[in-house]
PDB file of N, CA, C and O in Angstrom:
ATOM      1  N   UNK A   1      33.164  12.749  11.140  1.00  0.00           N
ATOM      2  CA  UNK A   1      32.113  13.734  11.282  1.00  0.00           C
ATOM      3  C   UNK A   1      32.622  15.065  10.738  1.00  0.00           C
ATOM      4  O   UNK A   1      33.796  15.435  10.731  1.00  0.00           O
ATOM      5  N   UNK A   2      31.794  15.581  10.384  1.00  0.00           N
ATOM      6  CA  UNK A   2      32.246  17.136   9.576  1.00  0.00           C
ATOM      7  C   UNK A   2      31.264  18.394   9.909  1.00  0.00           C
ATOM      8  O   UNK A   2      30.033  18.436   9.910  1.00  0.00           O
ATOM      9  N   UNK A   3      32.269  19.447  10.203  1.00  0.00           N
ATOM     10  CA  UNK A   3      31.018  20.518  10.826  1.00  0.00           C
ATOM     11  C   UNK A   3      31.311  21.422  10.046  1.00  0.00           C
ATOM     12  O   UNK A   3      32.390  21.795   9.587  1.00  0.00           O
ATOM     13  N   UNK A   4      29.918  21.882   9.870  1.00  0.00           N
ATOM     14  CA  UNK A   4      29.560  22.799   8.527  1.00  0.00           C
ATOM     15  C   UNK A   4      29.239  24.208   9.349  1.00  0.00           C
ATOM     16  O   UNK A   4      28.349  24.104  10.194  1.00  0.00           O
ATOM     17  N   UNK A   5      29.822  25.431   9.210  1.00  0.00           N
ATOM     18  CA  UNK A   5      29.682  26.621   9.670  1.00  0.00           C
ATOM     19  C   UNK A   5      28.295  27.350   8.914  1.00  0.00           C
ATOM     20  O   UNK A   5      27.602  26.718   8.118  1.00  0.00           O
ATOM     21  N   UNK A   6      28.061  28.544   9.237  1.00  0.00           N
ATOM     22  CA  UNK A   6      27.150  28.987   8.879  1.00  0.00           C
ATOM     23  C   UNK A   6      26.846  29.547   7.818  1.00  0.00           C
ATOM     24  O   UNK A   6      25.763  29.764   7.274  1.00  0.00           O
ATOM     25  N   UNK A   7      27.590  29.705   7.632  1.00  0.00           N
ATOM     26  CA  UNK A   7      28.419  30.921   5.934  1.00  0.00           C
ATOM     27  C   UNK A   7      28.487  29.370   4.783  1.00  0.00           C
ATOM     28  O   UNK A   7      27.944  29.559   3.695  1.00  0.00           O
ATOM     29  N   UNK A   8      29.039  28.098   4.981  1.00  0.00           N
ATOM     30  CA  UNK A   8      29.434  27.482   4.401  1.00  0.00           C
ATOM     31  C   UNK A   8      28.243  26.618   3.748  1.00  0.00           C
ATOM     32  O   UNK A   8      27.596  25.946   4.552  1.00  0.00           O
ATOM     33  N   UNK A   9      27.818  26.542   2.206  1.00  0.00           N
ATOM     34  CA  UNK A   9      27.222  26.145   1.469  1.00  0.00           C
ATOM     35  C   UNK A   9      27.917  24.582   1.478  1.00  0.00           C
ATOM     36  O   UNK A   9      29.120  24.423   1.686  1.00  0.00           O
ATOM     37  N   UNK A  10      26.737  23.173   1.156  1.00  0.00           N
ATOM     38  CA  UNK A  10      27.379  22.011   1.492  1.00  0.00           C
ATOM     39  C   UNK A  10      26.410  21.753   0.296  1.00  0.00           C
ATOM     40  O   UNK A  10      25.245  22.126   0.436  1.00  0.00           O
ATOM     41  N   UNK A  11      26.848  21.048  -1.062  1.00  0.00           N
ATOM     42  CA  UNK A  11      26.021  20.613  -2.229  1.00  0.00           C
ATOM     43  C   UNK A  11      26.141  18.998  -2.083  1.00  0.00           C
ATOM     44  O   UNK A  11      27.199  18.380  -1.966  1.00  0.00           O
ATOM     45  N   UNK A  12      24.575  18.337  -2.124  1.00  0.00           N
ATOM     46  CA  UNK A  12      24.956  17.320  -2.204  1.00  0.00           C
ATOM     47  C   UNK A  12      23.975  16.601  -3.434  1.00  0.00           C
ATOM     48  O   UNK A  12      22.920  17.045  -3.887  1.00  0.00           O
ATOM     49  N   UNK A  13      24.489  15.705  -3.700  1.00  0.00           N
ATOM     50  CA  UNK A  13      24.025  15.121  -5.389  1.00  0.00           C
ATOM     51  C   UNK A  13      22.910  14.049  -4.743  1.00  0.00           C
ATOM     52  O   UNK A  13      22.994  12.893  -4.328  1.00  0.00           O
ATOM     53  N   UNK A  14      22.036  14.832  -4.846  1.00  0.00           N
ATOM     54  CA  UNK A  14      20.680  13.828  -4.506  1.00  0.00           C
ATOM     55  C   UNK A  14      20.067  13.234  -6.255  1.00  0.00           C
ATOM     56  O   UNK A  14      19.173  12.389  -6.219  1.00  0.00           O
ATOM     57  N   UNK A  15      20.452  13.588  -7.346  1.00  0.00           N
ATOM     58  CA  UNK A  15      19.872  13.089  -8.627  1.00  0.00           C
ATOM     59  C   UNK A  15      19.883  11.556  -8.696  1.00  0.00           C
ATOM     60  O   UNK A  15      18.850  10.886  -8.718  1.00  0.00           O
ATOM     61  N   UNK A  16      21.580  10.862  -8.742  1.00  0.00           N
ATOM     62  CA  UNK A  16      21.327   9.661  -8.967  1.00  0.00           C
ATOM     63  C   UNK A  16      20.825   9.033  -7.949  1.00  0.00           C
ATOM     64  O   UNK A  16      20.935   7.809  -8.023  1.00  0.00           O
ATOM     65  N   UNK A  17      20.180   9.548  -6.785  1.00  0.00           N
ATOM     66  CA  UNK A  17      20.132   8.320  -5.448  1.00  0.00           C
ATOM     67  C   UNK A  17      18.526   8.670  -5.822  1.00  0.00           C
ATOM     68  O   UNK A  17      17.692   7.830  -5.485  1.00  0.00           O
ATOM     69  N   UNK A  18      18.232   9.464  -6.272  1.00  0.00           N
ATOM     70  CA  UNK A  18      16.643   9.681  -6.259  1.00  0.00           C
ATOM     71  C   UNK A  18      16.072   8.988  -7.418  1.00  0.00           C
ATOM     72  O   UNK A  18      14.922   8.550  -7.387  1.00  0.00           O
ATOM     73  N   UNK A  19      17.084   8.837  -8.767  1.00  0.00           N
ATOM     74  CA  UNK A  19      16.680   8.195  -9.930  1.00  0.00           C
ATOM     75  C   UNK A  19      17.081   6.369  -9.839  1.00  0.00           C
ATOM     76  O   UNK A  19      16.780   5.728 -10.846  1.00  0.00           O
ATOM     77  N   UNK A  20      17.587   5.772  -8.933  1.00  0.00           N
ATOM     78  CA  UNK A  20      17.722   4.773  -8.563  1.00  0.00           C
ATOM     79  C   UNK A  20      16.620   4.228  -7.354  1.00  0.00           C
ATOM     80  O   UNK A  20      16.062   3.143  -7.191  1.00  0.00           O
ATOM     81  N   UNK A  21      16.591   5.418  -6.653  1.00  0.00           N
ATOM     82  CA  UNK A  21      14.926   5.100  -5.754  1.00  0.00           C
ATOM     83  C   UNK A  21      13.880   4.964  -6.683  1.00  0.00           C
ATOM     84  O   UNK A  21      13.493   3.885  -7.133  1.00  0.00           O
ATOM     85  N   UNK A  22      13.600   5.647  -6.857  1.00  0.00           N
ATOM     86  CA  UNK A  22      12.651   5.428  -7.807  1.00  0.00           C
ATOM     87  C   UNK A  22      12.454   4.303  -9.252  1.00  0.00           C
ATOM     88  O   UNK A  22      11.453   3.759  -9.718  1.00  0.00           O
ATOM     89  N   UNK A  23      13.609   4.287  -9.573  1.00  0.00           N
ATOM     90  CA  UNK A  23      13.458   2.888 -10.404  1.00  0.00           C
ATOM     91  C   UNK A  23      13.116   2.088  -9.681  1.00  0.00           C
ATOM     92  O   UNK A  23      11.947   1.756  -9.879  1.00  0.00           O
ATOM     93  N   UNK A  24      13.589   1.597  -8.908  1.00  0.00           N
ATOM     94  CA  UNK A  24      13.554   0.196  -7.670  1.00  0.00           C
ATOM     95  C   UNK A  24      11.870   0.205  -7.635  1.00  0.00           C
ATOM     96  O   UNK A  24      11.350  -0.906  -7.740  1.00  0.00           O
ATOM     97  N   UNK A  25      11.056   1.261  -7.509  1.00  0.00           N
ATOM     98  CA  UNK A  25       9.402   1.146  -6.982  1.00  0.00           C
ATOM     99  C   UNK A  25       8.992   1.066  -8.529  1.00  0.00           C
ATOM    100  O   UNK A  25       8.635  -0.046  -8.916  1.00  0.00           O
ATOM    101  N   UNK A  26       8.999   1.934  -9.299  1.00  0.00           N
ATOM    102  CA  UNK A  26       8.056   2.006 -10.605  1.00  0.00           C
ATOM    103  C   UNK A  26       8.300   0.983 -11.678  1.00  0.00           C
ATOM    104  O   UNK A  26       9.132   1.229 -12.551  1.00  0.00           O
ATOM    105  N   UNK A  27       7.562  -0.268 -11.672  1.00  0.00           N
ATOM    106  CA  UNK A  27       8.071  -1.314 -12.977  1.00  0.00           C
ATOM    107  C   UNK A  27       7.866  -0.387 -13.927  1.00  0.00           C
ATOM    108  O   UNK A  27       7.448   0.767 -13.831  1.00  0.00           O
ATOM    109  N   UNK A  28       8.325  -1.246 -15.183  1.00  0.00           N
ATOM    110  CA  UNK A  28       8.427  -1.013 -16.432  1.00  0.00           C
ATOM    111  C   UNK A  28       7.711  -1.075 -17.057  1.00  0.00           C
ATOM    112  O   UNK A  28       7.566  -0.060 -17.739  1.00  0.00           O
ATOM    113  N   UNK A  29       6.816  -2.136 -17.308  1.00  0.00           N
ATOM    114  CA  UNK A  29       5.628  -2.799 -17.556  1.00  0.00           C
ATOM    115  C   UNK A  29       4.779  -3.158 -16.845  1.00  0.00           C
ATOM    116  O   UNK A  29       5.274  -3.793 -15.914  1.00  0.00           O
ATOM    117  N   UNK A  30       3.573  -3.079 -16.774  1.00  0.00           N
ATOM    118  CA  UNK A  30       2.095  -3.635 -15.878  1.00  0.00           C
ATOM    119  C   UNK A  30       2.283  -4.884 -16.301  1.00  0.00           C
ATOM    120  O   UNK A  30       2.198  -5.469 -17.380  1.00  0.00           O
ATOM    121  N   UNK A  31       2.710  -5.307 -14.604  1.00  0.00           N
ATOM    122  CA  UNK A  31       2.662  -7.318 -14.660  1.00  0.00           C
ATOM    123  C   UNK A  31       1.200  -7.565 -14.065  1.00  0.00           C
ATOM    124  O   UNK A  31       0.535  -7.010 -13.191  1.00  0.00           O
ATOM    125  N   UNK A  32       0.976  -8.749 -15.013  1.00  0.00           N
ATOM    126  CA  UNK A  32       0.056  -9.158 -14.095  1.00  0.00           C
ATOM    127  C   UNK A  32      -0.040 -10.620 -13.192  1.00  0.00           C
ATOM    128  O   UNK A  32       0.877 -11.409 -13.423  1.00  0.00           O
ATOM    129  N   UNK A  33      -0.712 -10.900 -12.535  1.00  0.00           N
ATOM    130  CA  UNK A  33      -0.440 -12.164 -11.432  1.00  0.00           C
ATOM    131  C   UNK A  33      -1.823 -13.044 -11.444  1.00  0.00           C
ATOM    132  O   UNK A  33      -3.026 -12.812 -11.563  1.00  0.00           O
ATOM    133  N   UNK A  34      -1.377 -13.646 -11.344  1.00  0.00           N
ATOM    134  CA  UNK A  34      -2.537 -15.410 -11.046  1.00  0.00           C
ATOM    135  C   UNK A  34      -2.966 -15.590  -9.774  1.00  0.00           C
ATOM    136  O   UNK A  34      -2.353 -16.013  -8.794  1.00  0.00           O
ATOM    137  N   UNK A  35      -4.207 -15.183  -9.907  1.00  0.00           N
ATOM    138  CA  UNK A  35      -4.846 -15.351  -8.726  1.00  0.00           C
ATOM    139  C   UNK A  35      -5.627 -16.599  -8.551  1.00  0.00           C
ATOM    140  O   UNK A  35      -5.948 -17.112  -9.623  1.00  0.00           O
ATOM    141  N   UNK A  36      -6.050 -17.274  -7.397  1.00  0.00           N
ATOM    142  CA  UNK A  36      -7.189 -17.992  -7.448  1.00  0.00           C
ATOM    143  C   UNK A  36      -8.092 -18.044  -6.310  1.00  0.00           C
ATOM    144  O   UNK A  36      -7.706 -18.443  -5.211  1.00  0.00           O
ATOM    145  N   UNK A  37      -9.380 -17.623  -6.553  1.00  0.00           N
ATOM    146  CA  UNK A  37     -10.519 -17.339  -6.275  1.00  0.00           C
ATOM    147  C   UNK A  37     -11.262 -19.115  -6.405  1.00  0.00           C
ATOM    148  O   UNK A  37     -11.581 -19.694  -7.443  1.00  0.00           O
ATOM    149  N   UNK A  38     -11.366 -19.637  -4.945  1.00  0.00           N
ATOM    150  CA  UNK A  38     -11.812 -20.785  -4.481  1.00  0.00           C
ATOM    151  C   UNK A  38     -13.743 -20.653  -5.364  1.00  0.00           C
ATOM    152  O   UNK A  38     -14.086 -21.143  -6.440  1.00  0.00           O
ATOM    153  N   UNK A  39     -14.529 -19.889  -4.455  1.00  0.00           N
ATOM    154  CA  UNK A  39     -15.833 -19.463  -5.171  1.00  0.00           C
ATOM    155  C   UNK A  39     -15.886 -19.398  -6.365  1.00  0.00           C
ATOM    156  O   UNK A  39     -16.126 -20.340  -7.120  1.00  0.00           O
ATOM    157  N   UNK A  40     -15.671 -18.306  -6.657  1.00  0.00           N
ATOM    158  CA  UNK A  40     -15.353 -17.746  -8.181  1.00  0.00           C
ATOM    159  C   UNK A  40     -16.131 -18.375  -9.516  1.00  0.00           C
ATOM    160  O   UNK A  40     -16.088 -19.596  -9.367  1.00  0.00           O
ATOM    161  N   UNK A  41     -16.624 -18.147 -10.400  1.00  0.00           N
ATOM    162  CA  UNK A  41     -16.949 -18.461 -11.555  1.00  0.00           C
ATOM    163  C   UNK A  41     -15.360 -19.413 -12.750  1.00  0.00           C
ATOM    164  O   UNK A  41     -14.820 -20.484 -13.026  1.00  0.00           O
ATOM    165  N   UNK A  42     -15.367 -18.396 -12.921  1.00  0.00           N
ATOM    166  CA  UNK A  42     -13.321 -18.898 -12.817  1.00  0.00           C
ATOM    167  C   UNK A  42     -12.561 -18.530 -12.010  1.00  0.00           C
ATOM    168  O   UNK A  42     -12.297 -17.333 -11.892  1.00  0.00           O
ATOM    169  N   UNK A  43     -11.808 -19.830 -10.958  1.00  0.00           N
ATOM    170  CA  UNK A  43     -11.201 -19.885 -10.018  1.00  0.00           C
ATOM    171  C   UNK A  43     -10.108 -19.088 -10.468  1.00  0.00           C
ATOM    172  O   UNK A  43      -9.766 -18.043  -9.914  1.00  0.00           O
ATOM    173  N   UNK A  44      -9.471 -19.661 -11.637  1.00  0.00           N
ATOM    174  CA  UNK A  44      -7.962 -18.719 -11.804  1.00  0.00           C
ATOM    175  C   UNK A  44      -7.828 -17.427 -12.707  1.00  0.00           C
ATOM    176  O   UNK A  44      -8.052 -17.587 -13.907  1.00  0.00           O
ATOM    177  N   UNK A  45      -7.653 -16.779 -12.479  1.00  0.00           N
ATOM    178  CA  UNK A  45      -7.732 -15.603 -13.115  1.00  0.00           C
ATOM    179  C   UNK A  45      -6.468 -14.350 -12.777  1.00  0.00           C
ATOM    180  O   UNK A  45      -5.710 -14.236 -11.814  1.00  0.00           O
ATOM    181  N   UNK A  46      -6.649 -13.438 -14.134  1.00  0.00           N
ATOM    182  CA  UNK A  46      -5.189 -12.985 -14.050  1.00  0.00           C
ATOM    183  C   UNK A  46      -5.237 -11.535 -13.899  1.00  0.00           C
ATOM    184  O   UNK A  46      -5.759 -10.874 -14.798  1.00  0.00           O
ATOM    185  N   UNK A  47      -4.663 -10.857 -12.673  1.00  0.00           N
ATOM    186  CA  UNK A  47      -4.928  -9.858 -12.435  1.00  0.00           C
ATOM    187  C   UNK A  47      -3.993  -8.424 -12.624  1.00  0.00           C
ATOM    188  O   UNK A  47      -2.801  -8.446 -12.317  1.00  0.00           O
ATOM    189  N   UNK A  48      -4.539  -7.376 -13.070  1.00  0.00           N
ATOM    190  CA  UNK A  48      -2.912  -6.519 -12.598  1.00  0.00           C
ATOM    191  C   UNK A  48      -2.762  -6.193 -11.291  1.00  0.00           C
ATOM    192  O   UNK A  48      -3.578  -6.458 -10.408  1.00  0.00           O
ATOM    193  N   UNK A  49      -1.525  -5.507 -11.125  1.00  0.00           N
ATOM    194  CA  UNK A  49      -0.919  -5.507  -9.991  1.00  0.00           C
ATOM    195  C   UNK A  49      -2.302  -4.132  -9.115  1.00  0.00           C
ATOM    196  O   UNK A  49      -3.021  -4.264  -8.124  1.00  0.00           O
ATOM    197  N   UNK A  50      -2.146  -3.144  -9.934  1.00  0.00           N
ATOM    198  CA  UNK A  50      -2.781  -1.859  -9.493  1.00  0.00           C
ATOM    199  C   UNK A  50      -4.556  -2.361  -9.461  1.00  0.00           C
ATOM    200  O   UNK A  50      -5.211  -1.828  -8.566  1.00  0.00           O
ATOM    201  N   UNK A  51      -4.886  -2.793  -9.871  1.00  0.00           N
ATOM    202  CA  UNK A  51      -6.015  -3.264 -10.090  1.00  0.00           C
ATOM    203  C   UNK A  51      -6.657  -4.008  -8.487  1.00  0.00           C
ATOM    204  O   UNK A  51      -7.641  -3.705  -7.813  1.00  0.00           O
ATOM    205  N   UNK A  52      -5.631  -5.041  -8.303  1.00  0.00           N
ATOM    206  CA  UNK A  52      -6.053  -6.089  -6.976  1.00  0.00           C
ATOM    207  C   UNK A  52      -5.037  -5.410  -5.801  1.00  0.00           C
ATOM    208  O   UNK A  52      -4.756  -6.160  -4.867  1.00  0.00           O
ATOM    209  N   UNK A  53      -4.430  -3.957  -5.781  1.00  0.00           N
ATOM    210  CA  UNK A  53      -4.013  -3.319  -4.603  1.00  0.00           C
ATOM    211  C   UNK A  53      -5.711  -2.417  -4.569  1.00  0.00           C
ATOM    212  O   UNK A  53      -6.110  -2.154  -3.434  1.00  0.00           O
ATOM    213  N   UNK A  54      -6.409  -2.087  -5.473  1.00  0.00           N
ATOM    214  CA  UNK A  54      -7.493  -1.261  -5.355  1.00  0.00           C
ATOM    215  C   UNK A  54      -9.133  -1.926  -5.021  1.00  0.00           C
ATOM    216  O   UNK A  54     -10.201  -1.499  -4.582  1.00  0.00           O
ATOM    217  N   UNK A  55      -8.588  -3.193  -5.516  1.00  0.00           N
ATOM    218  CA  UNK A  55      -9.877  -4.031  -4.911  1.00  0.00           C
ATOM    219  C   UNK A  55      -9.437  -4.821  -3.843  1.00  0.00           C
ATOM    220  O   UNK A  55     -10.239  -5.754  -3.782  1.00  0.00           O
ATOM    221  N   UNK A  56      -8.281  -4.993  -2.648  1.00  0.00           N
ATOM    222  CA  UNK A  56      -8.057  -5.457  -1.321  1.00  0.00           C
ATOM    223  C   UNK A  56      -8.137  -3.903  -0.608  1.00  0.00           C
ATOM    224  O   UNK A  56      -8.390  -4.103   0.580  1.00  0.00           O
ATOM    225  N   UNK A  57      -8.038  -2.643  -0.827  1.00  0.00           N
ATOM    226  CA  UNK A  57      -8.174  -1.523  -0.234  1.00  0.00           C
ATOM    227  C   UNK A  57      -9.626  -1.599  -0.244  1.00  0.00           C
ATOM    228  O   UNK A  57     -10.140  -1.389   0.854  1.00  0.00           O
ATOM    229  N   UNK A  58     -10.256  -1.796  -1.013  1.00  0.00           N
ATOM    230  CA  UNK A  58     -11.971  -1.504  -0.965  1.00  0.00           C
ATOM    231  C   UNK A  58     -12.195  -2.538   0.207  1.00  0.00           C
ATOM    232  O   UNK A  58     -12.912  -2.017   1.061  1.00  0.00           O
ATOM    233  N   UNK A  59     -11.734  -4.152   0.623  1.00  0.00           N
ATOM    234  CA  UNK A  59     -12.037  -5.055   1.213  1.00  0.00           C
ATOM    235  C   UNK A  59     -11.690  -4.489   2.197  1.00  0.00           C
ATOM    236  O   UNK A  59     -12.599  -3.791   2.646  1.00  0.00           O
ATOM    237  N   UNK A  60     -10.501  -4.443   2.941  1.00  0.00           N
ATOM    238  CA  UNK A  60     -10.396  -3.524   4.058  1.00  0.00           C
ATOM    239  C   UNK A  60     -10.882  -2.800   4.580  1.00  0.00           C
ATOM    240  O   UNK A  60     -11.151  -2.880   5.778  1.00  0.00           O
ATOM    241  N   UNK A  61     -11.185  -1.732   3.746  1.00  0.00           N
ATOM    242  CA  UNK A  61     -12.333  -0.873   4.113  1.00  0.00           C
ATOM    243  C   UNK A  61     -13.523  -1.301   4.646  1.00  0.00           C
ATOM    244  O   UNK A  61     -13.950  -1.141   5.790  1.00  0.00           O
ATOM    245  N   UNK A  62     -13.972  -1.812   3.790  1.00  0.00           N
ATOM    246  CA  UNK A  62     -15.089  -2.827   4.122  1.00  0.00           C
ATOM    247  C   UNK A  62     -15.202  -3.645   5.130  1.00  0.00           C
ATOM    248  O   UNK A  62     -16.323  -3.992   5.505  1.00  0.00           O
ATOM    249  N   UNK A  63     -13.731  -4.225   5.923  1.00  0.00           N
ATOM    250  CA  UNK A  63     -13.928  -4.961   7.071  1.00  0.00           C
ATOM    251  C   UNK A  63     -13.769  -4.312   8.199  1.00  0.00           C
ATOM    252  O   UNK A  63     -14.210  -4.664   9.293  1.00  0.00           O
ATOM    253  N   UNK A  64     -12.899  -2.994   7.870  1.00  0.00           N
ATOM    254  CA  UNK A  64     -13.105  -1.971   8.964  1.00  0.00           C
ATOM    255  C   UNK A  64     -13.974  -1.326   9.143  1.00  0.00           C
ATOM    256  O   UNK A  64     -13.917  -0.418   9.972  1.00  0.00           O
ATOM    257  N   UNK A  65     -15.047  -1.578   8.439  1.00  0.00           N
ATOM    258  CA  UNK A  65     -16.183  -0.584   9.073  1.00  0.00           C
ATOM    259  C   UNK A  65     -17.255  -1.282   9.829  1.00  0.00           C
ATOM    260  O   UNK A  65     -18.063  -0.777  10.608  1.00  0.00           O
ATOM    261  N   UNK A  66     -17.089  -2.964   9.346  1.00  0.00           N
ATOM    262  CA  UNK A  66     -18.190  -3.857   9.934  1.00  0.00           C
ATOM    263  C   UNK A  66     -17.191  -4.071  11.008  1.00  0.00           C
ATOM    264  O   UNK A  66     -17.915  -3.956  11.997  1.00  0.00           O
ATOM    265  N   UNK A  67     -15.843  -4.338  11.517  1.00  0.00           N
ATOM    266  CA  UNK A  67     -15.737  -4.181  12.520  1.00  0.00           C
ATOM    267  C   UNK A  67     -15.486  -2.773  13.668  1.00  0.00           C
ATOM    268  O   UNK A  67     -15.589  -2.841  14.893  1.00  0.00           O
ATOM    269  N   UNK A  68     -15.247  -1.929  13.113  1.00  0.00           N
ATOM    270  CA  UNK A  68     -16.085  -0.805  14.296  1.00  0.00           C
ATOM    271  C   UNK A  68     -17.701  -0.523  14.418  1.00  0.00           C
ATOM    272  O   UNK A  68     -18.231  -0.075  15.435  1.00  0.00           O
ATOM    273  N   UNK A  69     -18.340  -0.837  13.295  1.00  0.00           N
ATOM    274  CA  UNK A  69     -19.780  -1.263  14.201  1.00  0.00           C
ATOM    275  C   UNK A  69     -19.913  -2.374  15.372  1.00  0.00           C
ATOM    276  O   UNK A  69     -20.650  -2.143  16.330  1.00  0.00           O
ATOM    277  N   UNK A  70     -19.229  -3.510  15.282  1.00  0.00           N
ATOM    278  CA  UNK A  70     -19.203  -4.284  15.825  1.00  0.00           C
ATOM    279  C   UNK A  70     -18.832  -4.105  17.427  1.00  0.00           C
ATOM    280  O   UNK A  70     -19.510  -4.401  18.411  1.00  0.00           O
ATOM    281  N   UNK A  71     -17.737  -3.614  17.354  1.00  0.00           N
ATOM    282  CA  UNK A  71     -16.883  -2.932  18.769  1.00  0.00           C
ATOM    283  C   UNK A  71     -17.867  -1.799  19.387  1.00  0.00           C
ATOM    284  O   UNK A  71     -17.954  -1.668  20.608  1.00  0.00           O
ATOM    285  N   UNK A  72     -18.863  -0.699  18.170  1.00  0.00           N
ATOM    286  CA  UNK A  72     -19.630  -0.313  19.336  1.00  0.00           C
ATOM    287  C   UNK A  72     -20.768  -0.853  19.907  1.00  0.00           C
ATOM    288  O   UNK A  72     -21.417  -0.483  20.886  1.00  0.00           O
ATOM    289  N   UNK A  73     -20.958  -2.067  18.915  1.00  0.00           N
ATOM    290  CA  UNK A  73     -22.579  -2.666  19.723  1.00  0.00           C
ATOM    291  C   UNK A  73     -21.934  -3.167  20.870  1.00  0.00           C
ATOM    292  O   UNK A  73     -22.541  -2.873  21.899  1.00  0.00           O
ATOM    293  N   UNK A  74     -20.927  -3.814  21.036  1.00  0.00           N
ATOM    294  CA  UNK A  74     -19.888  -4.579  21.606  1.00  0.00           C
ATOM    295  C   UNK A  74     -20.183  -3.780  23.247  1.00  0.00           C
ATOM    296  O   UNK A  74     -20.817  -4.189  24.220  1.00  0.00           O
ATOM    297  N   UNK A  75     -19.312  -2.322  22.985  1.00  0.00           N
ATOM    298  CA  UNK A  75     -19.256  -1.010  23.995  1.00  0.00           C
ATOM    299  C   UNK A  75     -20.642  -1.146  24.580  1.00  0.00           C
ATOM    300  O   UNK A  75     -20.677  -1.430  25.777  1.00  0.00           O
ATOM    301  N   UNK A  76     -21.668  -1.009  24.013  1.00  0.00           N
ATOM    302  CA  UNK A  76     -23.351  -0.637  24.054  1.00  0.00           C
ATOM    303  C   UNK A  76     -23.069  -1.420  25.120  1.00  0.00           C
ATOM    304  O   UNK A  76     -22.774  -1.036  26.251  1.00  0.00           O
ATOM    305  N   UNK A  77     -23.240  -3.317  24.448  1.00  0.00           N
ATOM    306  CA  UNK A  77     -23.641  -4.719  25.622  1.00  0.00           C
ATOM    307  C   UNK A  77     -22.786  -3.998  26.509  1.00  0.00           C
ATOM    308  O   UNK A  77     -23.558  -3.854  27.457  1.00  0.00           O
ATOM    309  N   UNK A  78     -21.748  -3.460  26.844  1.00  0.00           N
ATOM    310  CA  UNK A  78     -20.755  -4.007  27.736  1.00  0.00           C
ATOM    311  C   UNK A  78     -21.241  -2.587  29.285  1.00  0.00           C
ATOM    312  O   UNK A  78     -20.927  -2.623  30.475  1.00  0.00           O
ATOM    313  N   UNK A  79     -22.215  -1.353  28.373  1.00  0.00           N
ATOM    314  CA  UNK A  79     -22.973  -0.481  29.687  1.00  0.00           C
ATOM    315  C   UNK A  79     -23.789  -0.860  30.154  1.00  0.00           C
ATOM    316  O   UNK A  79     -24.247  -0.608  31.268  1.00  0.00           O
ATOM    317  N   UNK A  80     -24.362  -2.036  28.816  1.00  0.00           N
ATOM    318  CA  UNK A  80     -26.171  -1.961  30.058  1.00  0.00           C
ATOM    319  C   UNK A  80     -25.590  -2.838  31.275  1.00  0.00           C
ATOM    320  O   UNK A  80     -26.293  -3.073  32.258  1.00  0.00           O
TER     321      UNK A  80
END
């Protein structure tokens, strides 16, 4: 352990740990992935990555809102 006084300036090299974080998250290239959609017109189909994180956020959304309507009709039945 090391104690740093008040007067005493402590430099620390945050560049390469921040340019190695960040590689690790940002690919290189837009991959894309094979999906398959049972319904679908064409079942298999090939998606990008950013693309099907923005259309399962819309679904979510979407199921969270039909289920908090749900929970308050739910609340409603549960006063009378």
């Amino acid at each position: 352990m090391r104690v740093i006084g008040k007067n005493e300036t402590v430099q620390v090299e945050t560049a390469a740990t921040s340019e190695a974080f960040r590689g690790s998250f940002v690919p290189a290239e837009s991959v894309s992935h094979t999906t398959y959609h049972e319904l679908a017109d064409k079942p298999v189909q090939e998606v990008d990555e950013i693309n099907q994180l923005h259309t399962n956020l819309e679904m979510l959304y979407n199921i969270q809102t039909r289920f908090s309507f749900v929970m308050r009709e739910v609340r409603y039945l549960l006063k009378a």
